[in-house]
VEXMI-140549 format. One line per field, with one value per residue (C-alpha): residue number from 0; residue in one letter; x, y, z. Coordinates in steps of 0.25 Angstrom, whole numbers, plus 2048, in hexadecimal, padded with zeros to 3 digits. Last residue first. Layout:
n <- [NUM_...]
res <- [a_...]
xx <- [X_...]
yy <- [Y_...]
zz <- [Z_...]
//
This chain:
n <- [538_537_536_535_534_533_532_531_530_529_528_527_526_525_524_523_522_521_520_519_518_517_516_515_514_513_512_511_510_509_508_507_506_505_504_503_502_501_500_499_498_497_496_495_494_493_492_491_490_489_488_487_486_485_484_483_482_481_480_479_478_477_476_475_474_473_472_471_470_469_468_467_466_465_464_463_462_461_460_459_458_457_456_455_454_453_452_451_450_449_448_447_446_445_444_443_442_441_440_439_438_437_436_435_434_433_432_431_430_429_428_427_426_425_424_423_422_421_420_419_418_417_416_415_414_413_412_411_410_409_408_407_406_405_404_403_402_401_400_399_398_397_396_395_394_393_392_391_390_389_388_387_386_385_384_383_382_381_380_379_378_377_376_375_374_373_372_371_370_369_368_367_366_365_364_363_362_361_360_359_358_357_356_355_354_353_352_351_350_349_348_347_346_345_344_343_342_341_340_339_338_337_336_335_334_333_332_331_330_329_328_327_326_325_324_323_322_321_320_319_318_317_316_315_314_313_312_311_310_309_308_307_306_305_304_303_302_301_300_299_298_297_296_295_294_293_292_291_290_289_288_287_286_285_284_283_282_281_280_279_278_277_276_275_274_273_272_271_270_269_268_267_266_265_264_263_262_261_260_259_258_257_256_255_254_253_252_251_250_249_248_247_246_245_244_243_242_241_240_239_238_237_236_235_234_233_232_231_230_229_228_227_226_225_224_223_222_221_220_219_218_217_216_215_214_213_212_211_210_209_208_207_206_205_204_203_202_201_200_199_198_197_196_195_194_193_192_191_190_189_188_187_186_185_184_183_182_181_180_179_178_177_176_175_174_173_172_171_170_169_168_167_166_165_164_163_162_161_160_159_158_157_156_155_154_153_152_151_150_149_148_147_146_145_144_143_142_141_140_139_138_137_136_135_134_133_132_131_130_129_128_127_126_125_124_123_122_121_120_119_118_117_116_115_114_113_112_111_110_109_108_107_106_105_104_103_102_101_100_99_98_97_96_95_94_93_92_91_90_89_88_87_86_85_84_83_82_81_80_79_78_77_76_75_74_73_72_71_70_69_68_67_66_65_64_63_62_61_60_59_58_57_56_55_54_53_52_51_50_49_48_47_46_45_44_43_42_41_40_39_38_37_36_35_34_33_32_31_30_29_28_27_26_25_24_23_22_21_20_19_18_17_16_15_14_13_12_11_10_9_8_7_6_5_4_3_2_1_0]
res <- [x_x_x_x_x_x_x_x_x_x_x_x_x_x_x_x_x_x_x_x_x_x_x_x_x_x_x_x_x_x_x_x_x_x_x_x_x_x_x_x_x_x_x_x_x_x_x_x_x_x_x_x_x_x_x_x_x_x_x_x_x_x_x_x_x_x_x_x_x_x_x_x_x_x_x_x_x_x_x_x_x_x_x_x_x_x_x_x_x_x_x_x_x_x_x_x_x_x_x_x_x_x_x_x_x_x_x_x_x_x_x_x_x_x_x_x_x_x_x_x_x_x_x_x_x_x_x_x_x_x_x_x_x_x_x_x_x_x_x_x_x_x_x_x_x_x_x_x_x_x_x_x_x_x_x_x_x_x_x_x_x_x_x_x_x_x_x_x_x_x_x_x_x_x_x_x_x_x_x_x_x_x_x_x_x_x_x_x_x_x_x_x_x_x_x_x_x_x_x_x_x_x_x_x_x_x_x_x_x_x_x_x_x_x_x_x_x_x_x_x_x_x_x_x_x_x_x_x_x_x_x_x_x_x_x_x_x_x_x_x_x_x_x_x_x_x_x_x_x_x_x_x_x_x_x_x_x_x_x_x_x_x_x_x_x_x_x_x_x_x_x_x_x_x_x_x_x_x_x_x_x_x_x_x_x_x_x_x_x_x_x_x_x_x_x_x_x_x_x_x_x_x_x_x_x_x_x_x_x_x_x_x_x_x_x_x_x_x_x_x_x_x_x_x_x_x_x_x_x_x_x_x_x_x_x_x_x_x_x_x_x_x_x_x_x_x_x_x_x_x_x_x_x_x_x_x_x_x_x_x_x_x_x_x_x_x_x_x_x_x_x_x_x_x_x_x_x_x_x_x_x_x_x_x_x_x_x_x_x_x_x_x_x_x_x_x_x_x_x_x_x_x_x_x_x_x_x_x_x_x_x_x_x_x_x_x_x_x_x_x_x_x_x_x_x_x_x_x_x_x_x_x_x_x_x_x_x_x_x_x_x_x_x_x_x_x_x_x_x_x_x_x_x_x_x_x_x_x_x_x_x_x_x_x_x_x_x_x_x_x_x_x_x_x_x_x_x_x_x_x_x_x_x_x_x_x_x_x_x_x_x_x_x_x_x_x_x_x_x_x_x_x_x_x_x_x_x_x_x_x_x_x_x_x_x_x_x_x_x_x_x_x_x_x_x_x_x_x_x_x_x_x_x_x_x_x_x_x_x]
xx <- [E58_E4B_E50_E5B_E53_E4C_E56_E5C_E51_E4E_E5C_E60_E58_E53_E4A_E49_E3E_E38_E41_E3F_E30_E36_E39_E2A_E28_E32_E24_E1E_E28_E28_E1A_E19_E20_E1A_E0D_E13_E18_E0B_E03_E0C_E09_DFC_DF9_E02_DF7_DED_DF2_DF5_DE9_DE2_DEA_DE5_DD7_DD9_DE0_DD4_DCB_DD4_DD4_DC5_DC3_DCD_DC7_DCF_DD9_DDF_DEE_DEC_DE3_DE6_DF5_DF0_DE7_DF3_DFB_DF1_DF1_DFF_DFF_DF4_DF9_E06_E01_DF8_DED_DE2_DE6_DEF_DF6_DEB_DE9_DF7_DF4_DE5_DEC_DF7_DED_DE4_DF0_DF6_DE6_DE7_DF6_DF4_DE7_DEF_DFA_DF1_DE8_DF3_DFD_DF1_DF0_E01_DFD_DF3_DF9_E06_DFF_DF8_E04_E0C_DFF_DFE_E0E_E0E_E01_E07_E17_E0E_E15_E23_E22_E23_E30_E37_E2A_E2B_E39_E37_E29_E32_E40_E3B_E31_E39_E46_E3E_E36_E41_E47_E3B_E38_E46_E41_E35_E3D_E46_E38_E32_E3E_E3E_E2D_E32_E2E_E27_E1A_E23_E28_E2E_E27_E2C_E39_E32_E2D_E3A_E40_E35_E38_E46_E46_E3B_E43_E50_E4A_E44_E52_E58_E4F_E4F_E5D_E68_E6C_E5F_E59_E63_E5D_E4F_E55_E59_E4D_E45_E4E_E4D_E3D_E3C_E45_E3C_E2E_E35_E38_E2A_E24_E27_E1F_E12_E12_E13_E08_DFE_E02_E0C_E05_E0E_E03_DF9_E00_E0E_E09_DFC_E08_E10_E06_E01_E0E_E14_E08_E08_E18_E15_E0B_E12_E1F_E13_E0F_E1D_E20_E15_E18_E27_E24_E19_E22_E2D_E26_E20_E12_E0B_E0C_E00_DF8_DF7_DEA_DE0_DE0_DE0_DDC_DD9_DDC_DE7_DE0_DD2_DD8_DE0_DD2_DCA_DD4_DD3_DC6_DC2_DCC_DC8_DB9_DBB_DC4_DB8_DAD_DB7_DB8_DAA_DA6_DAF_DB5_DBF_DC6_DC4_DBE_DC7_DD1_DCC_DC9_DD6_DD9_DCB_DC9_DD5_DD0_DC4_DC9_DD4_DC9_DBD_DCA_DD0_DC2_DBD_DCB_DCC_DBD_DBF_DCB_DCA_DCC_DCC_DCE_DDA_DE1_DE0_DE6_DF3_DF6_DF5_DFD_E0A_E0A_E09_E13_E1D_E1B_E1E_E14_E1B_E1A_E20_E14_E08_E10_E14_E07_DFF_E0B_E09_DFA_DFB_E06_DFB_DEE_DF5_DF4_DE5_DE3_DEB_DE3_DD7_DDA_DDC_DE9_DF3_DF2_DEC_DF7_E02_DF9_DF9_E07_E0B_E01_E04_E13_E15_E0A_E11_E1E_E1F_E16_E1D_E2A_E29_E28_E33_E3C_E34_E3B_E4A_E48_E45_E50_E5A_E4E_E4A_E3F_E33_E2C_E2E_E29_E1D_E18_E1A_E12_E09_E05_E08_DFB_DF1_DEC_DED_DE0_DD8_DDB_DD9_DCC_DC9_DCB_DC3_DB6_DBB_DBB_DAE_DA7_DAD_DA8_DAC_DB9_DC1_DCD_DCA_DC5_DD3_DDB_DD1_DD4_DE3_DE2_DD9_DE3_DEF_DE7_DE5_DF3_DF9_DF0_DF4_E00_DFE_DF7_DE8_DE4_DF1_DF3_DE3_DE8_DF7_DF0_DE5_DEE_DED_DDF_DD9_DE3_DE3_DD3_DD4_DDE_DD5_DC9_DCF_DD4_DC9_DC1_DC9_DBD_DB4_DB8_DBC_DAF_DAC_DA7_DB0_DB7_DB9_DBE_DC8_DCD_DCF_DD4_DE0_DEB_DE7_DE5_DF3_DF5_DF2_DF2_E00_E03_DF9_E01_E0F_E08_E04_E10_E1A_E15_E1A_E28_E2B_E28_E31_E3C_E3C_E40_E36_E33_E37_E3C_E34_E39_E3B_E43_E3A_E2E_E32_E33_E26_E22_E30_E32_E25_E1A]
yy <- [7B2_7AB_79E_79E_79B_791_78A_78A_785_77C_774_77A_776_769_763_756_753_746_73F_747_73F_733_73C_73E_732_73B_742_737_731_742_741_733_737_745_73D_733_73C_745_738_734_73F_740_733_737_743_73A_731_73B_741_734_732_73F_73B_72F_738_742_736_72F_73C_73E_732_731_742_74B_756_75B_75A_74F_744_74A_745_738_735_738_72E_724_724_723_716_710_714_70E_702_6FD_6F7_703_704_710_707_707_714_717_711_718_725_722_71F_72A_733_72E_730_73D_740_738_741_74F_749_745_754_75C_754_755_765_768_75F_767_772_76D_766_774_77D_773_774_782_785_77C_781_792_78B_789_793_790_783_77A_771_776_777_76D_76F_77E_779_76C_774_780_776_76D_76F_77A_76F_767_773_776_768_768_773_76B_760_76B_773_765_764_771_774_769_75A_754_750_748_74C_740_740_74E_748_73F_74E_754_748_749_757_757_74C_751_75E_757_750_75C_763_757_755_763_760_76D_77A_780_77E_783_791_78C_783_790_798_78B_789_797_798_789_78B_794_78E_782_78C_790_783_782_793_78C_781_78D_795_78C_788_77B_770_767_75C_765_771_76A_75F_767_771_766_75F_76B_772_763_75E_76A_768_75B_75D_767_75E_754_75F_763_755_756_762_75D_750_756_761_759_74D_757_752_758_763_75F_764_772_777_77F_776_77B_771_769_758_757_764_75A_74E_754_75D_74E_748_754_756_745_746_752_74D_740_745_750_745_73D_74A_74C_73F_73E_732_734_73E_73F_74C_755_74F_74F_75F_763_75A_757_765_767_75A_760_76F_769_75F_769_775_76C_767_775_77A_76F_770_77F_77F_789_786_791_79C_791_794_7A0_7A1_796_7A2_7AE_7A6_7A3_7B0_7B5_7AA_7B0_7BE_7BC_7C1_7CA_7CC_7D8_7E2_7DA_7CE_7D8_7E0_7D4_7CE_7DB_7DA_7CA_7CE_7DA_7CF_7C4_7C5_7C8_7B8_7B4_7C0_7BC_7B3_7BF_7C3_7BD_7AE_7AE_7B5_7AE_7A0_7A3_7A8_799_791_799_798_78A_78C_79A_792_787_78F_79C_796_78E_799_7A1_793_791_79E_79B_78C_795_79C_796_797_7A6_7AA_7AF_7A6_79B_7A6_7AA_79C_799_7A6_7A1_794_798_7A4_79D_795_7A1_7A9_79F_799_7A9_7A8_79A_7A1_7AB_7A0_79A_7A6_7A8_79C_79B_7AA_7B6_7B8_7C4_7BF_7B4_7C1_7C8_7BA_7B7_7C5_7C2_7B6_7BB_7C7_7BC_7B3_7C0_7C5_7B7_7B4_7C3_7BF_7B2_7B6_7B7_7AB_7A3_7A6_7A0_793_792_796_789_780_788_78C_780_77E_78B_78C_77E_783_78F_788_77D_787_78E_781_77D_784_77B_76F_777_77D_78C_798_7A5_7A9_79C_796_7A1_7A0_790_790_799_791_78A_799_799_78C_78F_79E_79D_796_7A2_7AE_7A7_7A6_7B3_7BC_7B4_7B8_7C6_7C1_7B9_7C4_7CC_7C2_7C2_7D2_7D7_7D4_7C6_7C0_7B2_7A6_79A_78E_78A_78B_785_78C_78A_799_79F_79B_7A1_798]
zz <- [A6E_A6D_A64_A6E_A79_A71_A6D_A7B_A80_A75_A78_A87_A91_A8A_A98_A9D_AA6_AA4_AAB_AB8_AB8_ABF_ACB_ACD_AD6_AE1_AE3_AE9_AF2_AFA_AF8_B00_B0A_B0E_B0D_B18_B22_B21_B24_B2F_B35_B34_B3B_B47_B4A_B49_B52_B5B_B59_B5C_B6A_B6E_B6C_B73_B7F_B7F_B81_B8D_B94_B93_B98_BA3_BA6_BA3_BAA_B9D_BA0_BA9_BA3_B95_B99_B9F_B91_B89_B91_B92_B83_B81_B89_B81_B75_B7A_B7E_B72_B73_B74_B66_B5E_B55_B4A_B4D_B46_B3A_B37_B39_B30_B25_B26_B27_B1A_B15_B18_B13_B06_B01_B06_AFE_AF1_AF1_AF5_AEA_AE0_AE2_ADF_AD3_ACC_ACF_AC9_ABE_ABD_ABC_AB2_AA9_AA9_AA7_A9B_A94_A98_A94_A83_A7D_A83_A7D_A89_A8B_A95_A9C_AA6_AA9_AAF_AB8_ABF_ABE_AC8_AD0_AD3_ADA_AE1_AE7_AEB_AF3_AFA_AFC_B05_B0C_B0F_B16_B1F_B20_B28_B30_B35_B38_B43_B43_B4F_B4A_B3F_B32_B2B_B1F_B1C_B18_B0C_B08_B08_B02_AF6_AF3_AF2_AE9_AE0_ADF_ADD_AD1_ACB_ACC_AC4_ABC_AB8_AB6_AB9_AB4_AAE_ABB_AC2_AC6_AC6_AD3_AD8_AD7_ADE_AEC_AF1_AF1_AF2_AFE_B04_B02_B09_B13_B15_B16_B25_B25_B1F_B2B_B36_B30_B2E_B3C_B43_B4B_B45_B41_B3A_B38_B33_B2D_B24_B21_B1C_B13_B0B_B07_B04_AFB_AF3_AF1_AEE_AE4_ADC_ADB_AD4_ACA_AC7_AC4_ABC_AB5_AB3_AAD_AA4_A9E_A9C_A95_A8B_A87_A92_A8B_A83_A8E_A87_A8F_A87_A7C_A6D_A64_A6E_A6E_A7A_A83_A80_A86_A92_A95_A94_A9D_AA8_AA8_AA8_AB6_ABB_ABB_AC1_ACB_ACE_ACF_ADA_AE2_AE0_AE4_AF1_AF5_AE8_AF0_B00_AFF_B04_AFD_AF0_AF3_AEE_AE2_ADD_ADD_AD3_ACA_AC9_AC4_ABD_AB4_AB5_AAF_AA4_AA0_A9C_A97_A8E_A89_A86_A7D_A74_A66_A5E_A6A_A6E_A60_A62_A70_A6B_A62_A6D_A75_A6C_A69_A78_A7C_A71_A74_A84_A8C_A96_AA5_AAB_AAD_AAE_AB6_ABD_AC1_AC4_ACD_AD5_AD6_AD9_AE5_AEB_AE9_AED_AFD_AFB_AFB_B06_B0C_B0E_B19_B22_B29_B31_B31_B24_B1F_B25_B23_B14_B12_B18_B12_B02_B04_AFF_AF4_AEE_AEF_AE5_ADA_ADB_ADD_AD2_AC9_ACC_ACB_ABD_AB9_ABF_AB7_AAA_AAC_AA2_A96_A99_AA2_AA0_A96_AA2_AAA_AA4_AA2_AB1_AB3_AAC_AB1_ABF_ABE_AB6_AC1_ACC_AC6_AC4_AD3_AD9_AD1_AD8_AE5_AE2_ADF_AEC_AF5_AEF_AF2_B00_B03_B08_AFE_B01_AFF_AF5_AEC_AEC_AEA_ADD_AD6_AD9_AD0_AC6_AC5_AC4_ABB_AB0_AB1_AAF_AA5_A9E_A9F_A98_A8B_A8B_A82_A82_A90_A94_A8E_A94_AA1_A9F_AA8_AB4_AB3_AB8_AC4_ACA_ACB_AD0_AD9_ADF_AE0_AE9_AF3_AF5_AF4_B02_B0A_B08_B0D_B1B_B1A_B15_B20_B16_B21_B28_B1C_B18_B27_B26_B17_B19_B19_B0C_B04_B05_AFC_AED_AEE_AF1_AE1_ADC_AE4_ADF_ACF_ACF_AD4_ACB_AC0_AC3_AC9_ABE_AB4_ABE_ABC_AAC_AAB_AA1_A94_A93_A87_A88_A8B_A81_A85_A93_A8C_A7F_A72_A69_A6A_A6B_A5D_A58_A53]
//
């Protein structure tokens, strides 16, 4: 084994060919358009479903498709690299990828728009893995917080700017083209990463030996139960709710199903001669810390950009358009905030930064549990502003610390596995706080009638007075007046119920997330002793 080859990720990088910003910018391309493709589709689901005649239950499996698609390639990208070499991956997903966008656009059907869309899924699973992987070859030992900074703004934003690009295009032109939109950017990042990317000799080598070996030994049982357990677990995640979870026998069948997968993948990745997926890295206490934490930060961010669009439209009274523009400046002070905590990440405590974030975080969302029908599009972007900041604070140290420790050979296993627990969890905090903020409502709803009885005055008087005002404004009759007034009471009720169930989820994902801050322990990282070996090693 060369050197180079058993140096660590973040010790080792590669002499790049060309200028190591435009490499970032070429991979770049790919992994933005597939994090956007993850959300703008939501915005458009009512015009997609009326043009191609699906149910409300049905039309949500363009969305499903295209993350179970993401999620079962992801952590096979290291595997497909070692065959095919990771540019050529790259190449490869990013043309499937843009093939997919170009069908979905001109899609008739519900079945096809589905099956393109799980092309476009295939496509985007491969894409963040490698380009993490590129990078962290990329960049140099000191910048290595600047290139996971490139990074996460490509993950963090393309899902925060999905909605509001969505709803500006749908708004303004045909649905078909939140998907056409990719074509011109996919066709430029196509020609640089084709022109400026570089496979490192090392990586290639290093490749081209773990391939034969996999030829020998191919792994076909491990791939097989890794994708039935992702893919069930995946739909149990985003129709579980839907379907009232374990009420439903399929929903049930599929958990039982994703869970023998998943164990029996774990068992046979531990005992192959060659496994597909290298979950043995596991093993390092810094790795697992940082991608779990990454996975739980995933969840709340998930959770956030679907629980305060759902308050502001549903209970505001604000547009698709309206809630994705009060998300914007948190898009923007990520955008400003996230270069410059990859600036002084070599300078200060990982720890320390990730501890800021979760705190940051947390308060934001423990703020957003006071929002009331009266708060103004101000007070909620001074709180998300503040997430903003908290995720930047994240991200960049969370995916740069967690494989400080890889072998640089093996960043394509490290990079898949840290991108699907990240998925994974960005789809379980959906799945739990969508779960919470129903049966929250359910709860509160079930409180507040309680009070609302014939016996007390001030229902009684607040009844009269609705039944007065229908009386005058809409000249009805006493019955008519008195039944409009009772429906009225009930939305108000309802109404009431909801916001104290958005109060109390933003409550408990900001006490949640503060239960990873025991997890800081494990990330210590030697920045200078095998980095600097291995640095010098190079020279």
């Amino acid at each position: 084994m060369s050197v180079a080859a058993a140096l660590p990720g973040a010790a080792a990088p590669a002499r790049p060919r060309t200028n190591k910003w435009l490499v970032t910018v070429a991979v770049s391309f790919g992994t933005l358009m597939g994090a956007i493709d993850t959300s703008i589709v939501n915005v458009a689901l009512p015009q997609i479903r009326g043009a191609v005649g699906a149910t409300v239950q049905e039309i949500t499996w363009i969305t499903t498709g295209f993350v179970i698609a993401t999620v079962v390639v992801m952590p096979l990208t290291a595997f497909l690299g070692r065959f095919f070499g990771q540019k050529r991956v790259y190449l490869a997903s990013l043309v499937l990828f843009l093939v997919g966008s170009a069908l979905c656009g001109t899609a008739g059907s519900l079945g096809t728009l589905v099956f393109y869309r799980a092309l476009q899924g295939f496509g985007a699973g491969a894409l963040q893995p490698t380009e993490q992987a590129i990078l962290r070859q990329t960049f140099p030992p000191k910048e290595q917080g600047m290139a996971m900074a490139v990074f996460a703004m490509a993950v963090m934003v393309g899902p925060a700017i999905g909605p509001t690009l969505g709803g500006w295009i749908v708004d303004n032109y045909h649905w078909s083209w939140i998907f056409f939109i990719n074509l011109p950017i996919g066709i430029l990042g196509l020609f640089m990463v084709w022109r400026f990317v570089e496979e490192p000799d090392d990586i290639r080598a290093a490749n081209r030996a773990a391939a034969a070996e996999q030829r020998k030994y191919l792994d076909w049982q491990g791939i097989a139960l890794l994708s039935v357990g992702l893919a069930c677990l995946q739909y149990v995640l985003e129709e579980g709710q839907r379907d009232d979870w374990f009420q439903s026998r399929t929903i049930a069948a599929c958990a039982a199903v994703a869970a023998l997968g998943l164990l029996g993948f774990v068992w046979r990745e531990l005992t192959a001669r060659a496994p597909a997926v290298n979950v043995r890295l596991f093993k390092d206490p810094v790795f697992s810390s940082g991608t779990l934490i990454g996975a739980v930060m995933f969840a709340m961010l998930m959770a956030s950009m679907f629980l305060l669009p759902v308050f502001m439209q549903e209970l505001l009274g604000f547009t698709a358009t309206q809630s994705g523009l009060v998300l914007v400046p948190r898009v923007g002070v990520m955008m400003l905030a996230t270069p410059l905590v990859g600036r002084i990440y070599n300078r200060v405590s990982p720890r320390l930064l990730v501890g800021i974030g979760v705190v940051l975080v947390s308060w934001g969302s423990v703020n957003l549990s006071h929002v009331t029908l009266q708060s103004s599009s101000a007070e909620i972007v001074r709180q998300i502003l503040v997430q903003g900041v908290g995720f930047s604070f994240l991200f960049v140290p969370l995916t740069t610390t967690a494989l400080s420790n890889v072998e640089r050979t093996k960043l394509t296993d490290a990079t898949g596995l840290n991108s699907l627990l990240r998925q994974i969890g960005g789809s379980m905090g959906l799945a739990v706080f969508a779960t919470l903020l129903s049966r929250y409502q359910t709860h509160a709803r079930h409180a507040l009638a309680a009070h609302v009885t014939a016996e007390n005055p001030q229902v009684v008087e607040r009844l009269g007075q609705l039944q007065a005002g229908l009386a005058a404004r809409g000249g009805l009759d006493p019955v008519s007046a008195k039944a409009g007034a009772l429906a009225a009471l009930n939305g108000q009720v309802t109404q009431q119920a909801a916001v104290l169930a958005f109060e109390k989820t933003f409550l408990v994902t900001g006490l949640v997330f503060l239960c990873v801050l025991p997890l800081l322990l494990f990330l210590k990282v030697n920045r200078h002793g095998a980095a600097g070996a291995a640095h010098a090693a190079l020279e």
